[in-house]
TIRO-2110 file (N, C-alpha, C; in Angstrom, 1 decimal):
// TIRO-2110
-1.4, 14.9, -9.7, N, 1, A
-1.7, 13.6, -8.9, CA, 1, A
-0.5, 13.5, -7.9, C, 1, A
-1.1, 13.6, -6.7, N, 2, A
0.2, 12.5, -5.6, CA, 2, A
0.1, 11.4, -5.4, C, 2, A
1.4, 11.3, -5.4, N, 3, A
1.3, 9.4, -5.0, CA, 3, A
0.8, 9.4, -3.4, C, 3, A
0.6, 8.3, -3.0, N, 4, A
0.9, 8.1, -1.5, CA, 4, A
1.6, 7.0, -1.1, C, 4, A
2.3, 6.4, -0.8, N, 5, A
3.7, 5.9, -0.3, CA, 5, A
4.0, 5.5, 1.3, C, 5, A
3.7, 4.5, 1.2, N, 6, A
3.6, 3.6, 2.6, CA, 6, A
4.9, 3.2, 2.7, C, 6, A
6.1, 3.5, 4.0, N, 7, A
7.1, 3.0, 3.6, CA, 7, A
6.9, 1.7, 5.2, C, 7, A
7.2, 0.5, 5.3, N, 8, A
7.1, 0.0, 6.7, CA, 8, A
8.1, -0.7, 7.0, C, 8, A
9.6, -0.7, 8.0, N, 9, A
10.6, -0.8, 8.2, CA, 9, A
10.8, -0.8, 10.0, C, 9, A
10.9, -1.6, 10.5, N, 10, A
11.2, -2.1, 11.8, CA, 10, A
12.4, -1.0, 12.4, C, 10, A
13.1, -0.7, 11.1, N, 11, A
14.7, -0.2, 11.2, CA, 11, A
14.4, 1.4, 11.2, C, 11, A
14.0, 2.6, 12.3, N, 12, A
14.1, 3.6, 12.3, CA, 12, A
15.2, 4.0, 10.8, C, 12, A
16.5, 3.9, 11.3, N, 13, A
17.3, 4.3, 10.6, CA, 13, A
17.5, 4.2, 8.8, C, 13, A
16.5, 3.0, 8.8, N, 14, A
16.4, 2.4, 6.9, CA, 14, A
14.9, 3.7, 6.9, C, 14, A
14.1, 3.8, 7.6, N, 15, A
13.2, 4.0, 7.2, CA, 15, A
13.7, 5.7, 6.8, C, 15, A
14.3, 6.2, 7.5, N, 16, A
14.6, 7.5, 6.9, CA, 16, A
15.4, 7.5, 5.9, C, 16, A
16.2, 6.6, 5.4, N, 17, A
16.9, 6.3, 4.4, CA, 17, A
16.1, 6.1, 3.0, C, 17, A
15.3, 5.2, 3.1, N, 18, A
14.2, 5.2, 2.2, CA, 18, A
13.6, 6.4, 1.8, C, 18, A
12.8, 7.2, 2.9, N, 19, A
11.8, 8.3, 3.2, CA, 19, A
12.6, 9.5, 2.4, C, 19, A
14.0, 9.3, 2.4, N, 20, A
14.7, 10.1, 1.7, CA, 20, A
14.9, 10.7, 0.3, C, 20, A
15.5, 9.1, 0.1, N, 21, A
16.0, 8.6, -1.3, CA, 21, A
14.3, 8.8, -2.2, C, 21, A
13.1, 8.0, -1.5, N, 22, A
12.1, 8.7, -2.1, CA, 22, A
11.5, 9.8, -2.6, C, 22, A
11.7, 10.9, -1.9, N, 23, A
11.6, 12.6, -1.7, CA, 23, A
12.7, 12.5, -3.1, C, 23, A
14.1, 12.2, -3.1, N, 24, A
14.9, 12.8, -3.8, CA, 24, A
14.9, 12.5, -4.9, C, 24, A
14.2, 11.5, -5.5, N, 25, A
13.7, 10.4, -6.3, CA, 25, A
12.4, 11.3, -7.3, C, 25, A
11.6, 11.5, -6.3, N, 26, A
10.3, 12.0, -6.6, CA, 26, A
10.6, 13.5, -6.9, C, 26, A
11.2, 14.5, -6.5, N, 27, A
11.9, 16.0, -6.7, CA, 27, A
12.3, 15.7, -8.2, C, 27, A
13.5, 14.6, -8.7, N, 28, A
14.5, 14.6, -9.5, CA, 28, A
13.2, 14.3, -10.7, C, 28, A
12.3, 13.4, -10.7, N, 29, A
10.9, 12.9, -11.6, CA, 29, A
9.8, 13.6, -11.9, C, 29, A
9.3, 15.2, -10.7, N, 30, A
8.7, 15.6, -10.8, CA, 30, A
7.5, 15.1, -10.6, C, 30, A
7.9, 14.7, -9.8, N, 31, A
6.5, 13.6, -9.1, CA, 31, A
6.0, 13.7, -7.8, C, 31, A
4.8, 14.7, -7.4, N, 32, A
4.2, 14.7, -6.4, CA, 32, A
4.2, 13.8, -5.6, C, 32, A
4.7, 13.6, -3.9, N, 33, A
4.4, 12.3, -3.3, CA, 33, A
4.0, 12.8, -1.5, C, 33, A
3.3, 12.0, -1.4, N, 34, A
3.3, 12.1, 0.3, CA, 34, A
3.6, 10.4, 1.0, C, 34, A
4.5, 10.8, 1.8, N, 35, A
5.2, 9.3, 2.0, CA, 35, A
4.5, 9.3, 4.0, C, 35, A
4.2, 8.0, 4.5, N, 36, A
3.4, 7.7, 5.5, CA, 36, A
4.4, 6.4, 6.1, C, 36, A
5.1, 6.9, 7.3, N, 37, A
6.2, 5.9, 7.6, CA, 37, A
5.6, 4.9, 9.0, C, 37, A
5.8, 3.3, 9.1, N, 38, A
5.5, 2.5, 9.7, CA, 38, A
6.7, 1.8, 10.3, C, 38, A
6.2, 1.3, 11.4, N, 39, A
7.4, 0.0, 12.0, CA, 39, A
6.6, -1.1, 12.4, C, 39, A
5.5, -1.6, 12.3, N, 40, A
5.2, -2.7, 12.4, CA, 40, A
4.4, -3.1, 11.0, C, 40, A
4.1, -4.2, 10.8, N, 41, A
3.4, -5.2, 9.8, CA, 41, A
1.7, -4.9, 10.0, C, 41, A
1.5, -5.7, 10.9, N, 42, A
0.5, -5.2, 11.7, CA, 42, A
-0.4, -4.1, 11.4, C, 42, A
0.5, -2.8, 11.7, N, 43, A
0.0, -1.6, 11.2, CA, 43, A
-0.7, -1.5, 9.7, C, 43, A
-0.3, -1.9, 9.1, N, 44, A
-0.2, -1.6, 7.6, CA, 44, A
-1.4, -2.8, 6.9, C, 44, A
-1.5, -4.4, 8.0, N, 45, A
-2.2, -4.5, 7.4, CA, 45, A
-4.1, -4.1, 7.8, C, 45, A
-3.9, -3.7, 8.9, N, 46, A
-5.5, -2.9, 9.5, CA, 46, A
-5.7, -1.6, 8.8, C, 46, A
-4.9, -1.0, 8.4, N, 47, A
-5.0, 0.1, 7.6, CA, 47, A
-5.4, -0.4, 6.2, C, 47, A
-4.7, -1.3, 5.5, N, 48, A
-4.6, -1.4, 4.2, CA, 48, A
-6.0, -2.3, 3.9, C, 48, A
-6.4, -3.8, 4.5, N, 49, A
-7.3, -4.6, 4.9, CA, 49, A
-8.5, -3.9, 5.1, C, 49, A
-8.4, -2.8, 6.1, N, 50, A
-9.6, -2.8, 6.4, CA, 50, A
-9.9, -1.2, 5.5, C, 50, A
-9.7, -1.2, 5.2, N, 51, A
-9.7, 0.1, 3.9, CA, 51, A
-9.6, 1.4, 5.0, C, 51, A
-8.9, 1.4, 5.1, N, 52, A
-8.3, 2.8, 5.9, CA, 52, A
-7.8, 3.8, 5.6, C, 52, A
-7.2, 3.8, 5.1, N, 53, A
-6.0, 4.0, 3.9, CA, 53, A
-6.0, 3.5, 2.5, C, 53, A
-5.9, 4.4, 1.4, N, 54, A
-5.4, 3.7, 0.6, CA, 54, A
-3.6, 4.0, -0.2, C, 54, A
-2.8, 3.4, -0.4, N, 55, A
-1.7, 3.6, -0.7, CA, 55, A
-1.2, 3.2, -1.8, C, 55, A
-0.8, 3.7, -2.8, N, 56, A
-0.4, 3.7, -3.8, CA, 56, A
0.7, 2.6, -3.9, C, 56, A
1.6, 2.8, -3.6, N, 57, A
2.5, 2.0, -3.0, CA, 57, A
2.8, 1.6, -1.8, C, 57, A
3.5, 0.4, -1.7, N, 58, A
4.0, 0.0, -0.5, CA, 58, A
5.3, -0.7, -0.3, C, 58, A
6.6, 0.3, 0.4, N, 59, A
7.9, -0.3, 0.3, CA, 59, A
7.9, -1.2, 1.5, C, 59, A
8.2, -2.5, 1.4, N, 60, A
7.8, -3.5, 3.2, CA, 60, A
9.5, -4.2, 2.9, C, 60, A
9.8, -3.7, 4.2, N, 61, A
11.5, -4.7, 4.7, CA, 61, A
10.4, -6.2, 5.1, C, 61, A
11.6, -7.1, 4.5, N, 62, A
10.9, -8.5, 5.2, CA, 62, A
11.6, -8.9, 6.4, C, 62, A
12.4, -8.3, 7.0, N, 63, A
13.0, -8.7, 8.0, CA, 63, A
12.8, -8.3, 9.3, C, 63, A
11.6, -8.3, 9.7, N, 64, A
10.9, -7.5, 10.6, CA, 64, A
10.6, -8.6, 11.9, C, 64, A
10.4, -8.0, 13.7, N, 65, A
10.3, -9.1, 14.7, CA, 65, A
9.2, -9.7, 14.5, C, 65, A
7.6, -8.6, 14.8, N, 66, A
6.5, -9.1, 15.0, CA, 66, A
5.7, -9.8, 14.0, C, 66, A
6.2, -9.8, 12.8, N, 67, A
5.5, -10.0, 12.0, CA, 67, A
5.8, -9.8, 10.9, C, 67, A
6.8, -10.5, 9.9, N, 68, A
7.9, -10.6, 8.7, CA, 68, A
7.3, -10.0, 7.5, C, 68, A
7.7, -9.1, 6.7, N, 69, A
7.6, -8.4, 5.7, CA, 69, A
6.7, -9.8, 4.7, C, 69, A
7.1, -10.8, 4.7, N, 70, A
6.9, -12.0, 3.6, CA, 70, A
5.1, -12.0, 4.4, C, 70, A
4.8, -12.2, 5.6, N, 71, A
3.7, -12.5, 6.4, CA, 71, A
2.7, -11.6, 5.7, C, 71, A
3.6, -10.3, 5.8, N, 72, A
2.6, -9.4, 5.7, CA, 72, A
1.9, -9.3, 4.6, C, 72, A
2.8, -9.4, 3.6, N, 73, A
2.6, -9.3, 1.9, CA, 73, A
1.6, -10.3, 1.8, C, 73, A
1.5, -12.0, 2.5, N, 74, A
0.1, -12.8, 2.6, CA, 74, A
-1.1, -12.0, 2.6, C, 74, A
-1.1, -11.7, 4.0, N, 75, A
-2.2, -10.8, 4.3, CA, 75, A
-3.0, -9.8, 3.0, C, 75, A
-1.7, -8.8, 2.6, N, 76, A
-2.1, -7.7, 2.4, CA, 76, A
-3.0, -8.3, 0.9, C, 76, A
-2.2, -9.6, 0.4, N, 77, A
-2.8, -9.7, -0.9, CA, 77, A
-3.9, -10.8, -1.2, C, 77, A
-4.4, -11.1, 0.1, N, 78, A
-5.6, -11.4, 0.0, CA, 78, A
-7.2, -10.5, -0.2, C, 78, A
-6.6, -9.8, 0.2, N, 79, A
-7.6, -8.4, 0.0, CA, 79, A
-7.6, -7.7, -0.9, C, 79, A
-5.9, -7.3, -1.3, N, 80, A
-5.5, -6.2, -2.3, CA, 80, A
-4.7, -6.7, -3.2, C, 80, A
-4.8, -7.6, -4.1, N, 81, A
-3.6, -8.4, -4.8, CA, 81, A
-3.0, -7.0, -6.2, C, 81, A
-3.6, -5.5, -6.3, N, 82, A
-3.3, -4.5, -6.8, CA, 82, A
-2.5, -3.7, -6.5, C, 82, A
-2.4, -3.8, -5.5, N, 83, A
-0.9, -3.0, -4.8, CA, 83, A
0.2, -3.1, -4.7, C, 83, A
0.4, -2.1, -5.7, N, 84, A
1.8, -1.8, -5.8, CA, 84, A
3.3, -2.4, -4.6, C, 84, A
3.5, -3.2, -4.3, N, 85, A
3.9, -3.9, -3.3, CA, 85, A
5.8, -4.1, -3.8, C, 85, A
6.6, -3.2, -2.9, N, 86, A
8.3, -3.4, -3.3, CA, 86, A
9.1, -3.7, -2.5, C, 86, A
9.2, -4.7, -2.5, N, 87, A
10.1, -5.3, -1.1, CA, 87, A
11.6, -4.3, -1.0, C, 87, A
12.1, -4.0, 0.3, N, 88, A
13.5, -3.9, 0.5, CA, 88, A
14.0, -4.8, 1.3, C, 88, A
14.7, -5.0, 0.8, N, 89, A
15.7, -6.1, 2.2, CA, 89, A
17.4, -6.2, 2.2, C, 89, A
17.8, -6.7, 3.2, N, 90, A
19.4, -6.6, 3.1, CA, 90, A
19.4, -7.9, 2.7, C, 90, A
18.7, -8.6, 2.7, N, 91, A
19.0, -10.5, 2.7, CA, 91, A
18.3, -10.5, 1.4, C, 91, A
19.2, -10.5, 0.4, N, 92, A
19.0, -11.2, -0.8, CA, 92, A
18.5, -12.6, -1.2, C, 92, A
18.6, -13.7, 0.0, N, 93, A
18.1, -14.9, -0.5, CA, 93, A
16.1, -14.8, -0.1, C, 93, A
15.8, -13.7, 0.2, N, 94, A
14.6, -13.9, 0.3, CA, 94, A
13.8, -13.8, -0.7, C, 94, A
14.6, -13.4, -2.0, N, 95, A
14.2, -12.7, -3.3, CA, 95, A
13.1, -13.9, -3.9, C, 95, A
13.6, -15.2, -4.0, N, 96, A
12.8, -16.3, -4.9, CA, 96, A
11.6, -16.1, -4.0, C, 96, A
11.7, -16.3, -2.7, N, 97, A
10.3, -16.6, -1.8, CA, 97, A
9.1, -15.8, -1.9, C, 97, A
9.9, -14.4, -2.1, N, 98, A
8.9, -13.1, -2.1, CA, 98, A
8.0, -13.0, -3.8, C, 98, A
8.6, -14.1, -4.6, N, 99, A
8.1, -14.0, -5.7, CA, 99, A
6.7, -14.5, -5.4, C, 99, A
6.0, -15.4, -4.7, N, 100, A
4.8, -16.0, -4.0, CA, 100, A
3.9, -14.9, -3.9, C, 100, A
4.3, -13.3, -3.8, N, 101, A
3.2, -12.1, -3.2, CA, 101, A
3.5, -11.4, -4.4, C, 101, A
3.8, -11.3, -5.6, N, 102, A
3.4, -11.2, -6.9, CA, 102, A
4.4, -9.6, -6.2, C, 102, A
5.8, -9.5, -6.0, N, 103, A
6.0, -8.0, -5.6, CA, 103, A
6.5, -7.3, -6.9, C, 103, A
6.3, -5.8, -6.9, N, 104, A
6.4, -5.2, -8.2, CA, 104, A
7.8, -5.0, -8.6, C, 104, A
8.5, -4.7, -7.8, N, 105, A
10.1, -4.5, -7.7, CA, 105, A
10.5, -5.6, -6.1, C, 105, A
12.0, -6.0, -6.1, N, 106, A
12.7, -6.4, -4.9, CA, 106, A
13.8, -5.7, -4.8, C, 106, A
14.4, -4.6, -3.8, N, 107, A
15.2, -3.7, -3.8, CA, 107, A
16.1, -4.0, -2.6, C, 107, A
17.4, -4.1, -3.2, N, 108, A
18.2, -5.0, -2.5, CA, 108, A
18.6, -3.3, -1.3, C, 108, A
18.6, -3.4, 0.1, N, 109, A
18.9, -2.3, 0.7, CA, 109, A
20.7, -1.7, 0.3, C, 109, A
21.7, -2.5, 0.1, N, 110, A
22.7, -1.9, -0.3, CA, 110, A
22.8, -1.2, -1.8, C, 110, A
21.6, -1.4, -2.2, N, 111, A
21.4, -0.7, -4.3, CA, 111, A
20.6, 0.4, -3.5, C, 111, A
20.0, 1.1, -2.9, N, 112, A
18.5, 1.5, -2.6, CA, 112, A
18.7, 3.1, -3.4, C, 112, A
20.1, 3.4, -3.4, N, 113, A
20.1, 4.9, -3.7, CA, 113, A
19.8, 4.6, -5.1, C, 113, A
20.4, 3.4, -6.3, N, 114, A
20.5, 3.2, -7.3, CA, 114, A
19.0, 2.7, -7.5, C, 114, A
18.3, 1.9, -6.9, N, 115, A
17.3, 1.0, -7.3, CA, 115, A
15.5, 1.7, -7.2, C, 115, A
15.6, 3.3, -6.0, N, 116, A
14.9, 3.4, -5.3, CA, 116, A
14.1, 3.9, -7.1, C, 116, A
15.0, 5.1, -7.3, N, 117, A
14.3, 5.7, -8.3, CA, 117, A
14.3, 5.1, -9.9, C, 117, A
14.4, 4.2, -9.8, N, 118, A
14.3, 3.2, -10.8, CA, 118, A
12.1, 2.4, -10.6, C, 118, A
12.3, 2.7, -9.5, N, 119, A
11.1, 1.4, -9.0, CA, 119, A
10.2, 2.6, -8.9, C, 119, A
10.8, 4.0, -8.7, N, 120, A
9.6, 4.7, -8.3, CA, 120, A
9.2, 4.9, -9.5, C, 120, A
9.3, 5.6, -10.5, N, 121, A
9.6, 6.0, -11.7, CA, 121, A
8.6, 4.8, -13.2, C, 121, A
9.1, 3.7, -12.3, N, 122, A
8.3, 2.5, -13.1, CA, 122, A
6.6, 2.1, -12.5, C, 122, A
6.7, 2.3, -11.2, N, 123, A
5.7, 2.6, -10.4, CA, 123, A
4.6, 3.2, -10.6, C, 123, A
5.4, 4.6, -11.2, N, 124, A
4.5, 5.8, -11.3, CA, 124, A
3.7, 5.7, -12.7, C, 124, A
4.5, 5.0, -13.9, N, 125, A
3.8, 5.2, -14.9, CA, 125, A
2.8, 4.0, -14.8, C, 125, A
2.9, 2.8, -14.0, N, 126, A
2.1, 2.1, -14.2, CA, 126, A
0.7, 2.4, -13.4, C, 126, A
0.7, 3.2, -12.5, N, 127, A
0.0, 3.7, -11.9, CA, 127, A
-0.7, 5.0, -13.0, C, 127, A
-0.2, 5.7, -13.7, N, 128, A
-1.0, 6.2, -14.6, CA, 128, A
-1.6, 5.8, -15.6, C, 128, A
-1.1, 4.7, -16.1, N, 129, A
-1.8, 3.4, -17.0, CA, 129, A
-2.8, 2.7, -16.3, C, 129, A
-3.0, 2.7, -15.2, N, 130, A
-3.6, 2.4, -14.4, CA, 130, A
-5.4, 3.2, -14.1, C, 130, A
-4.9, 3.7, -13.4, N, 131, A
-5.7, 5.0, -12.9, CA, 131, A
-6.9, 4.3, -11.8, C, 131, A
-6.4, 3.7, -10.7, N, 132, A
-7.7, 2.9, -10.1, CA, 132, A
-8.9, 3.8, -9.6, C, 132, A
-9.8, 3.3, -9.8, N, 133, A
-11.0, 4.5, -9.5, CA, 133, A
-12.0, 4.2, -8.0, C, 133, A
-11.8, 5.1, -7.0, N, 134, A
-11.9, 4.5, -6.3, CA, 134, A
-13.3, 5.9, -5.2, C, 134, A
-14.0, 5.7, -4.0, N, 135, A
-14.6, 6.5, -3.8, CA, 135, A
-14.4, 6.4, -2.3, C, 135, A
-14.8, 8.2, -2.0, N, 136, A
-14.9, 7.6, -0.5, CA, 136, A
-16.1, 8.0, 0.0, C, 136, A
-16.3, 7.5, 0.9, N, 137, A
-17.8, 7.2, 1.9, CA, 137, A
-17.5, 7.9, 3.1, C, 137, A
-18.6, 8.4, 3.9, N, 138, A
-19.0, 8.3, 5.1, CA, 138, A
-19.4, 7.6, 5.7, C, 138, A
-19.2, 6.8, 6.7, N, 139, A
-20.2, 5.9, 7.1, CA, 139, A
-20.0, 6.2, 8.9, C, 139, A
-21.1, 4.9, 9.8, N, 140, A
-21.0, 5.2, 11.0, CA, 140, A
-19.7, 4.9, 11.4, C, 140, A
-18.9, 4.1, 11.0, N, 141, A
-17.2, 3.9, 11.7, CA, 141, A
-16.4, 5.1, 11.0, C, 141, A
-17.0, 5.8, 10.3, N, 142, A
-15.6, 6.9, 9.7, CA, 142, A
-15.6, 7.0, 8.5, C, 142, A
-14.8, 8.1, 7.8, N, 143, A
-14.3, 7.9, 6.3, CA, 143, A
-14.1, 6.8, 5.9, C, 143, A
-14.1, 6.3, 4.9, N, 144, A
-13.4, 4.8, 4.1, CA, 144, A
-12.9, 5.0, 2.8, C, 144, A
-12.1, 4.6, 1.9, N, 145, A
-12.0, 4.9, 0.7, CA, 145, A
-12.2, 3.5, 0.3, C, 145, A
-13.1, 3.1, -0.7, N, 146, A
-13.6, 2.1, -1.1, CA, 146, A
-13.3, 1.9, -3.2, C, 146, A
-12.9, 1.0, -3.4, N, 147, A
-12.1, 0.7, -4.7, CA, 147, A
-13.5, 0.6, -5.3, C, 147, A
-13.8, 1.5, -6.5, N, 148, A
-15.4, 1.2, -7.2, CA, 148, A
-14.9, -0.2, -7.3, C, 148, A
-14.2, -1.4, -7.8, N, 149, A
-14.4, -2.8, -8.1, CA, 149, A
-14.7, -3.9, -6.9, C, 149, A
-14.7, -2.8, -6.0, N, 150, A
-14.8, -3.3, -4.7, CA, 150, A
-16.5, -3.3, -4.1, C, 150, A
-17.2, -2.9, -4.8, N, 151, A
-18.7, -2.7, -4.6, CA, 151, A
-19.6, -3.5, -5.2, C, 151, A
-19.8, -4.3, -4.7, N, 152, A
-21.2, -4.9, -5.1, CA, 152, A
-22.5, -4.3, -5.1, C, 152, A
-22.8, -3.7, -4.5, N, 153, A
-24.4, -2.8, -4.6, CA, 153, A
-24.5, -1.7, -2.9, C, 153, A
-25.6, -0.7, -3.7, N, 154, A
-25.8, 0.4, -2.4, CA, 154, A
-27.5, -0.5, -2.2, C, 154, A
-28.0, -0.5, -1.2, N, 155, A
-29.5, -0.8, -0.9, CA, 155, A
-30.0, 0.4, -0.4, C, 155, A
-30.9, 1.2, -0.9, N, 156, A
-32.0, 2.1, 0.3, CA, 156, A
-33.2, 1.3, 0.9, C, 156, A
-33.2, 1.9, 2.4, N, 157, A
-34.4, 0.9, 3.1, CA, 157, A
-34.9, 2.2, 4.3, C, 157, A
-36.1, 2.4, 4.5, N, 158, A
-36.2, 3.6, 4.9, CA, 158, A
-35.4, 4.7, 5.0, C, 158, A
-35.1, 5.3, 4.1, N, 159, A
-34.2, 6.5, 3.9, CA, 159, A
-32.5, 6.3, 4.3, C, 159, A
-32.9, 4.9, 4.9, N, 160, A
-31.0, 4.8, 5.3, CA, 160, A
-30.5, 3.9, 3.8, C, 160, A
-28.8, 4.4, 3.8, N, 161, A
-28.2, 3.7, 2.9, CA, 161, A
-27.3, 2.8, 3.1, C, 161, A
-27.4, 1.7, 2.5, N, 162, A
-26.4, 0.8, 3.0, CA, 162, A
-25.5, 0.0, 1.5, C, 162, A
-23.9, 0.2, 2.1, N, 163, A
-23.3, -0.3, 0.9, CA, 163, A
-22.9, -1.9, 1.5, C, 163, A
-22.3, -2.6, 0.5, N, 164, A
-22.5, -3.7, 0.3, CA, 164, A
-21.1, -4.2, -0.1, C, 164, A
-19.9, -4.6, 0.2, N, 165, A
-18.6, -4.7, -0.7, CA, 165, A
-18.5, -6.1, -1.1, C, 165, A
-17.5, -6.9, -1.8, N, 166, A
-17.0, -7.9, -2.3, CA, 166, A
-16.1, -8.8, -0.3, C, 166, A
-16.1, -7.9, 0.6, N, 167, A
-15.6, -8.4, 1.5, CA, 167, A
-16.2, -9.1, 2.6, C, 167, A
-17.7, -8.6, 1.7, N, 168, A
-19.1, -9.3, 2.8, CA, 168, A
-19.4, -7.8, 3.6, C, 168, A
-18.7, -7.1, 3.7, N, 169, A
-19.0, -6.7, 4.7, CA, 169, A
-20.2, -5.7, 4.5, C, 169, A
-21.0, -5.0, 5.1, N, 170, A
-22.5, -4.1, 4.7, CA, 170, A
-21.9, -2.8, 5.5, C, 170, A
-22.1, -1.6, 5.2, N, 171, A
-22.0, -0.6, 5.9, CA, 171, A
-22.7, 1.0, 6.1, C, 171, A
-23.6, 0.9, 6.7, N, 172, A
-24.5, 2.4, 6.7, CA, 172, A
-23.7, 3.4, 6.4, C, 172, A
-24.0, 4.2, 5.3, N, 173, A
-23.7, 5.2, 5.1, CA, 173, A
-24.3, 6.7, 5.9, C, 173, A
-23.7, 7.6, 5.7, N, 174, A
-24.4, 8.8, 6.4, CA, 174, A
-23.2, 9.2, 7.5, C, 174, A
-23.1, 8.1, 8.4, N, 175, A
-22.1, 8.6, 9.9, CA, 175, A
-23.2, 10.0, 10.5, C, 175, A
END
């Protein structure tokens, strides 16, 4: 099994710091990973929202211009309140606030060498305790990966198929 690992950080420089400590993390665990690096909020949540992607985890700095790590974590968990979700930040006092987005770990950026593989590690087993079951589609917009708890019904109507999700939304299958 690989993980997949969203890291999203405004901060070039943190983000390879992370992107690192992860790899070295995941090497030291024996833990397959492919890690997917971001700099906006934004990004992550049209991918994540709109099922684009799905990610196992998600490391989000809240200290971001366009659109705050804390903002995002709203978003993300209106849709996905299952996601693995681990704040980094250098500002410690954001720790109580972030507790609102239910985060799995808060990893203070000056601990990250100490804390990273601590969170991955805890992450991973819960994710195998886990095991979300999930499928992907063809449809006319593209691949999708769709959460089976996420499905409310397929309809056939003249030979076309159409699925049905919990988000309202209907989508022909086939592409």
């Amino acid at each position: 099994m690989t993980l997949s690992i969203a890291i999203c950080d405004d901060d070039l420089n943190s983000l390879d710091i992370i992107q690192t400590e992860l790899y070295k993390s995941a090497k030291d665990l024996s833990i397959s990973v492919e890690i997917f690096l971001y700099t906006n909020g934004y990004k992550i949540i049209d991918l994540i929202c709109n099922n684009k992607e799905i990610f196992d985890i998600l490391f989000l700095d809240i200290d971001m211009p366009d659109i705050s790590g804390l903002e995002t974590a709203k978003k993300l968990r209106e849709t996905h309140p299952e996601l693995i979700l681990i704040f980094i930040s250098a500002h410690e006092q954001y720790v109580f606030e972030s507790i609102d987005y239910n985060p799995f770990k808060y990893i203070r950026k000056s601990k990250m060498h100490d804390e990273i593989r601590i969170a991955l590690k805890r992450a991973y087993t819960r994710i195998l305790n886990e095991l979300p079951k999930f499928t992907i589609v063809k449809t006319e917009e593209g691949e999708l990966h769709i959460h089976h708890a996420d499905i409310l019904y397929f309809e056939m109507f003249l030979r076309k198929l159409t699925l049905y999700t919990k988000d309202g939304k209907e989508r022909k299958l086939g592409g």
